[in-house]
VEXZAZA-300986 format. One record per residue (C-alpha): y, x, z. Coordinates in steps of 0.2 Angstrom, whole numbers, plus 5000, padded with zeros to 4 digits. Example, Ala and Ser with C-alpha at 12.3 -4.5 7.8 and 13.67 -1.06 7.14 Angstrom:
497850625039
499550685036
This chain:
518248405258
520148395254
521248325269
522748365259
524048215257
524448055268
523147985276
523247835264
523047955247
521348015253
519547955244
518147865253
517148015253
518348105263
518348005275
516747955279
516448155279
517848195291
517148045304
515248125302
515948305305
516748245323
515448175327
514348305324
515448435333
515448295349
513448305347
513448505346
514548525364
513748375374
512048465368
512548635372
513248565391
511548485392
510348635389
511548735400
511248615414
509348615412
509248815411
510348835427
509148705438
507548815432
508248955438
508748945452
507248845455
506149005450
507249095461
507348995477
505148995478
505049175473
504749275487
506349425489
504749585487
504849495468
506549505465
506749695471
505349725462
506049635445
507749725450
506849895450
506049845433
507649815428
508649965432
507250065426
507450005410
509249995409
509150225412
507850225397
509050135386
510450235393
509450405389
509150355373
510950325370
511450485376
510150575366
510750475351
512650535353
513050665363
514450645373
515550785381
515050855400
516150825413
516251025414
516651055396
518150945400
518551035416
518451225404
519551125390
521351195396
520551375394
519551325379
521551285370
522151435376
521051565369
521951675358
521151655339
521451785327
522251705308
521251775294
522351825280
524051775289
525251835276
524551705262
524951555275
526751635280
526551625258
526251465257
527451395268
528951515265
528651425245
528351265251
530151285260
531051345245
530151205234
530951075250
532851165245
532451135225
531950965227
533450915238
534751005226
534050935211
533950775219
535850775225
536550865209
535650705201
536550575208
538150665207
538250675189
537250505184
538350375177
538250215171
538750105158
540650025158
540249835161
539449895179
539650015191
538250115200
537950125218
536750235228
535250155227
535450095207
534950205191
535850185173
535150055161
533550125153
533450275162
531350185168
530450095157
530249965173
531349965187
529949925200
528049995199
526449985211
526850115222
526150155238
527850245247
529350145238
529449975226
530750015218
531050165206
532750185212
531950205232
531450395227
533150455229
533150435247
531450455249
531750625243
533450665251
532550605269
530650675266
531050845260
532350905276
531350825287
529850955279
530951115279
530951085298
529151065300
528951225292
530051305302
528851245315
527451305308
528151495306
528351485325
526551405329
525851575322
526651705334
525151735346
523851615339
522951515349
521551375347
523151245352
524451295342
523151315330
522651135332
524451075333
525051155316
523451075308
524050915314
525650945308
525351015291
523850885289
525350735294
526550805277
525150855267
524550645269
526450585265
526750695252
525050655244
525150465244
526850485237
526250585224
525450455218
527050355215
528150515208
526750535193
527150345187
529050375187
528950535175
527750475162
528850315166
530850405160
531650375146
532450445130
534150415129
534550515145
535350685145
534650875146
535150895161
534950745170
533350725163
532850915171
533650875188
532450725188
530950825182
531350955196
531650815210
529750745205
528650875197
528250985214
527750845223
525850885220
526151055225
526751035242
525350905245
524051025241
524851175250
525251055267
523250995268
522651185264
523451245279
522851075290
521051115282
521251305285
521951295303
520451175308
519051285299
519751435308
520251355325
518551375326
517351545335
516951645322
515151705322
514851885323
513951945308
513252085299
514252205289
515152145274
513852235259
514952275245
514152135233
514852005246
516552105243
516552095226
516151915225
517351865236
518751975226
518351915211
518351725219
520251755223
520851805208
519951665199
520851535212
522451645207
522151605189
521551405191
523051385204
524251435190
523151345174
523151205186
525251165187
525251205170
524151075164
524850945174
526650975168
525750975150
525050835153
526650735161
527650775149
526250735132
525950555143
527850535146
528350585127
526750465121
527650325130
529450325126
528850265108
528050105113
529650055121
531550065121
532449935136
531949915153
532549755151
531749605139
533249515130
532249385120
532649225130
534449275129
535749145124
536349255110
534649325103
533849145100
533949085083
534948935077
533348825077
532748775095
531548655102
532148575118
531748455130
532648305138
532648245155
531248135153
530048275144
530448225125
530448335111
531848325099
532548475087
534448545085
534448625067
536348705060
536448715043
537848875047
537349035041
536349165055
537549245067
537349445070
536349465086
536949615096
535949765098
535149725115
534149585106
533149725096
532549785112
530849825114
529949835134
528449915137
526749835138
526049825154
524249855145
524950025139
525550055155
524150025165
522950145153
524050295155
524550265172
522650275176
522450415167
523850525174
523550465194
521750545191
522450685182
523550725198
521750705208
521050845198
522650945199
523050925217
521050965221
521251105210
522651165221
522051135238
520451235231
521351385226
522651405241
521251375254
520151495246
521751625246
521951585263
520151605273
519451755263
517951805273
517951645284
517151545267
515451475270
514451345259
514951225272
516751215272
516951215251
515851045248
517350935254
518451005242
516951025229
516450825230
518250765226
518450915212
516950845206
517450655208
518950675203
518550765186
517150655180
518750495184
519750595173
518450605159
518150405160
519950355159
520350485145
519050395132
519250215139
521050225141
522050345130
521050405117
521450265105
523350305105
524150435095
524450565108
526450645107
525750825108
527550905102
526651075102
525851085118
524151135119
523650965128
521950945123
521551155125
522051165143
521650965149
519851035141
519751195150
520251115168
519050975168
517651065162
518051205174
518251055190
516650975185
515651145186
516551225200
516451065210
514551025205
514051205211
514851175228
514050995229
512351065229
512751215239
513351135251
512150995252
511751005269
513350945275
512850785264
511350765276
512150805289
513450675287
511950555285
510950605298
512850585310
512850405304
511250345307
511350395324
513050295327
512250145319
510650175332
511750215347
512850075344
511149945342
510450035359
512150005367
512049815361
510349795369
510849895385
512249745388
511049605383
């Protein structure tokens, strides 16, 4: 039913079903009032000629049943003792030794430096970039043609032109935190541990999410820009995935070993070997891992410059129309203009050519799910670097499932997306080394999905007890 419009626009039909709604709504309320009426009177009826041993037997009954529903619910989901919560201040402060310290101090001594590169590069950037002589550039404004679109689907920033300060703010504002982290590790204990998880975890989300953007501005650049401008951009953009995967490795590291470790046996020398062997292959896939991605970016990026050359669409311009036009009157008639002069020259801009948002979309999916595989990759390898010895089954099927997830996404946006366009390969070994990293993901990742299976069930078994707590709950306020 459509109430839209004066009163006097409205059908028959409208109105007859607007009156019957109201009064059904009236009849609903005055019903409701009545049976409310009706059930108060037979209670307190049944109350008043019950004798009071029936009602402290019923409230006995009933308090009885209330500590079975409870008991359930604390059996369901365990909550905390009040005496786990008293021993919680020396629970923080007990020290906790840090398993293989110097590759953390590692990591975030380079994710420092690669917070300095961005910034530099960022700032020598906008010193040098120039712009045309019909306009003049500020701050927050790129050169003409320097994106094939000025704006894109981010998650972070809008327009292309907001990474600049995003970059200049974020990457400061990381060094800092860093700094912080270097001082949580002096004397290690489960809080500071906690707190440098949080931390890390915080940048590692930010610098993730706005990953996700800094991938569609690369494969997104321009031709006509210069060497140099065009490196300071790569170099502003490219690490982005680096520090994302180093930032959620420490989180992920500092919870895992926040943790009591369990005494064990002796470490046999087969367990050495293995886990020797299983850092220098994260060493080898950390490395094949940026590769590929840089391979890829730029492939995707070259592949796209060729399917367009303007930002800008200059069709509907004045000076781009042909003599002939078709226009329109104030009153919506057709009528035609012809000129019988010969065809003007049309400036250059009229021979523009934008990029099709079908085009975009297809690379743009593929890259995004490139950069999950990569960044997995990543996280995998620094974390594995990072524990050693504190690796169990347990802790590598998170890292496995998205490896895994994010492979097999690759794989299904590479032949529905890409595969019909001819690839700008330039030389680079694009296929060899995409090839080699998504295998490798898919197996590495599918091996750590089955080992660790039992964090699946787990998880499962976790949520069906909310879902019965929660319905126990629900019947304990009935």
């Amino acid at each position: 039913m459509c109430t839209i419009g004066p009163y006097y626009f409205w059908p028959a039909g409208n109105i007859i079903g607007l009156v019957l709604s109201i009064l059904l709504l009236l009849v609903t309320c005055i019903s409701a009032l009545a049976s409310y009426s009706k059930t108060s009177k037979r209670i307190n009826s049944h109350i008043l000629n019950n004798s009071g041993t029936d009602i402290k037997e019923t409230a006995a009954k009933t308090r009885e049943l209330i500590s079975k529903q409870v008991e359930i619910f604390s059996n369901l989901l365990p909550l905390p003792s009040v005496q786990s919560l008293t021993n919680l201040d020396k629970v923080l402060k007990q020290p906790r030794l840090l398993t293989n310290k110097p590759v953390h101090v590692i990591s975030i001594l380079l994710a420092m430096l690669t917070c300095i590169a961005m910034f530099s590069a960022q700032l020598w950037d906008i010193a040098i970039s120039g712009c045309d002589e019909e306009r003049t550039c500020t701050f927050d404004q790129d050169p003409d043609d320097t994106f094939a679109r000025p704006v894109v689907y981010g998650i972070v920033g809008y327009y292309v032109s907001d990474r600049k300060i995003i970059i200049l703010v974020s990457t400061p504002i990381a060094f800092l935190l860093c700094t912080t982290l270097l001082l949580l590790m002096r004397g290690t204990t489960v809080l500071k541990m906690v707190l440098s998880g949080l931390t890390s975890l915080g940048m590692g989300v930010f610098f993730f999410l706005y990953s996700l953007d800094t991938v569609q501005y690369i494969i997104l650049l321009g031709a006509k820009l210069s060497n140099l401008s065009f490196i300071l951009k790569l170099v502003s953009m490219m690490p982005i995935p680096l520090l994302a995967a180093l930032f959620v490795a420490l989180a992920y590291s500092n919870i895992i070993q926040s943790m009591e470790e369990k005494k064990d046996d002796k470490s046999s020398k087969v367990k050495i070997g293995l886990l020797s062997i299983s850092i220098i292959l994260s060493i080898i896939f950390f490395f094949l891992s940026l590769a590929t991605m840089t391979t890829s970016n730029l492939v995707i990026m070259s592949t796209v410059q060729d399917h367009w050359n303007t930002t800008k669409e200059h069709t509907w311009d004045d000076e781009c129309r042909d003599n002939n036009h078709v226009h329109y009157d104030d009153y919506g008639y057709q009528y035609d203009t012809t000129t019988t002069s010969a065809p003007e020259s049309k400036p250059d801009k009229c021979y523009g050519k934008a990029l099709d948002w079908l085009v975009q979309d297809n690379f743009t999916l593929f890259s995004i799910c490139q950069l999950l595989m990569t960044e997995t990759f990543l996280l995998l390898s620094v974390f594995v670097s990072m524990n050693g010895r504190r690796i169990t089954k347990k802790t590598l099927f998170l890292p496995g499932l998205l490896l895994f997830a994010a492979a097999t996404s690759s794989i299904i946006s590479f032949f529905s997306g890409i595969v019909q366009y001819d690839l700008q390969t330039n030389g680079f070994p694009f296929f060899i080394m995409n090839s080699i990293n998504t295998l490798s993901a898919l197996v590495i990742g599918f091996i750590f999905v089955i080992n660790g299976g039992s964090v699946f069930i787990s998880f499962i078994i976790i949520v069906i007890r909310i879902i019965l707590s929660i319905l126990v709950f629900s019947l304990i306020l009935i």
